[in-house]
N, C-alpha and C positions, 0 to 999 in steps of 0.2 A: 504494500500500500504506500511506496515511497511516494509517486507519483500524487494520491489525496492529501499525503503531509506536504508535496511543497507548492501545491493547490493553496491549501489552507495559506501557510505562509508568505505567498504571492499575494495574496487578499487581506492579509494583516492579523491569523488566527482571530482572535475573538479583541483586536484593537483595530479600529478603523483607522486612527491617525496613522498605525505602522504596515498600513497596505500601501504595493510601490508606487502606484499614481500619487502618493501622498509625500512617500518619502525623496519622490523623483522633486517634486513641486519643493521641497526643503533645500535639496540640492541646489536648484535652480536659486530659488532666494538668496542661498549662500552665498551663490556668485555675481549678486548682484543685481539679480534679473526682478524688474519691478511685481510684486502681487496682481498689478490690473494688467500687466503682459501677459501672464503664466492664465489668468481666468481669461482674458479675451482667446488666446488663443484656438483654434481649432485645428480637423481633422481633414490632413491634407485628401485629395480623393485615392489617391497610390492604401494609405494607412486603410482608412473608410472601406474599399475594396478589399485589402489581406483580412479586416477586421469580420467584416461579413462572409469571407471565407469560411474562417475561424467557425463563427456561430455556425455556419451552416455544417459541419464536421459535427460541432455540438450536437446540434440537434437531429441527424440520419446516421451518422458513425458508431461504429462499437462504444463500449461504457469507456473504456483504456485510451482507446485516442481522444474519447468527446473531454477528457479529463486533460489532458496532455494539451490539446488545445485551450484549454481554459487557462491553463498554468502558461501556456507561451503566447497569451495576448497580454500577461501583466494588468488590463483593467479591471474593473467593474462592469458592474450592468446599471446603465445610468434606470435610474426611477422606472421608470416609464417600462425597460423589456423586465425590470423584475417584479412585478405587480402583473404585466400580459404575460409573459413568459416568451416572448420573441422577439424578433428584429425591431 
């Protein structure tokens, strides 16, 4: 079950501040990069496209990869797919 442990820890276990979209967004501050840069930002189409990849592996693929691709998108599921349950 290595793969659900580093699931979990890509997501922050049971601390949302220490999931990597968060801790990435700390980095970034650290170097200087302004708060209202890091939230206006968004999702180039190249990323947007691997991303829905990703979900779509999730959602038709074995238990083993649909996991593995959770774990190598590094984010969250914004509000919205995790209340519907998809894209």
């Amino acid at each position: 079950m290595a793969v659900v442990n580093n699931l979990a820890e890509e997501h922050g276990g049971s601390h949302a501040a220490e999931a990597h979209d968060n801790t990435f967004k700390r980095f970034l501050a650290s170097l200087g990069v302004a708060a209202e840069t890091i939230d206006a930002a968004t999702e180039g189409p190249e990323v947007r496209a691997f991303n829905h990849a990703l979900w779509g592996a999730c959602t038709m693929a074995e238990p083993e990869l649909a996991f593995a691709c959770l774990g190598s998108s590094s984010t969250r599921l914004p509000e919205s797919r995790a209340r519907s349950g998809g894209p």
